[in-house]
C-alpha positions in Angstrom: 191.8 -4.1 74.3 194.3 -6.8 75.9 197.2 -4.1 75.8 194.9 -2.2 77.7 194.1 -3.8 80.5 197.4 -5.0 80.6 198.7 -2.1 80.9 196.0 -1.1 84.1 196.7 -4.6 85.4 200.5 -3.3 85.7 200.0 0.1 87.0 197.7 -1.2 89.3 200.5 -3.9 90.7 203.0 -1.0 90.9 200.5 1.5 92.6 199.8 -1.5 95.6 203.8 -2.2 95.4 204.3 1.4 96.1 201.8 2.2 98.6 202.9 -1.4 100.5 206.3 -0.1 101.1 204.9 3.3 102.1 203.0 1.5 104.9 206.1 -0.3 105.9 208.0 3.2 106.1 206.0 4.8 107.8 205.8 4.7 112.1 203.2 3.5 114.2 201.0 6.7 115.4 198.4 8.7 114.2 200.0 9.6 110.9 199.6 6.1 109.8 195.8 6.0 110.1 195.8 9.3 108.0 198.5 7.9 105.4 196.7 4.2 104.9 193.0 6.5 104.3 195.2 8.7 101.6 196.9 5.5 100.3 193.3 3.9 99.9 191.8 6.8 98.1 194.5 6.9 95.7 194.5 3.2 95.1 189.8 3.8 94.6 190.5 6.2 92.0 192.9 4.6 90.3 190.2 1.5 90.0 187.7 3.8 89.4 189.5 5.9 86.7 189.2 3.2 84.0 185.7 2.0 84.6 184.1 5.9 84.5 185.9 6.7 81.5 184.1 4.0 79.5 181.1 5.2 81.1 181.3 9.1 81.0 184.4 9.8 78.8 187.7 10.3 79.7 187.8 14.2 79.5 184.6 14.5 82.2 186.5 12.0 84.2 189.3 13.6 85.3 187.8 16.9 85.3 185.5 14.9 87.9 188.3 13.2 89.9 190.0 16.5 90.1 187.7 18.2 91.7 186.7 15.4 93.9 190.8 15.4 94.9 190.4 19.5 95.7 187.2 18.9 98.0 188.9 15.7 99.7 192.4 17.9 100.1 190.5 21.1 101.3 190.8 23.3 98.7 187.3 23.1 97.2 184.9 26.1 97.6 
């Protein structure tokens, strides 16, 4: 269980390191407000991810997630 969350703990810490240094990358404009809403749905699923799949199952889950992803990016029906 500890290796576990240890393991989420640590993506978690790269996944903020990584979308930090995409915010500092990126310019000032409109793309930015478009990038930090992308960056902060990425960073909800990946805290959501772990608590569904004890809930629901982890197969459901990111058959879920994926199509939440294709709606969010335009390609759902």
């Amino acid at each position: 269980m500890w290796d576990g969350f240890a393991a989420l703990l640590r993506n978690l810490t790269a996944l903020t390191l990584c979308i930090t240094l995409i915010d500092w990358l990126l310019p000032a404009g409109s793309m930015r407000k478009y990038a930090r809403l992308v960056c902060g749905l990425v960073m909800l699923w990946a805290l959501l991810r772990p608590i569904s799949a004890v809930f629901i199952g982890s197969a459901q889950t990111d058959q879920m997630m994926s199509g939440i992803l294709q709606t969010i990016m335009g390609g759902g029906s």
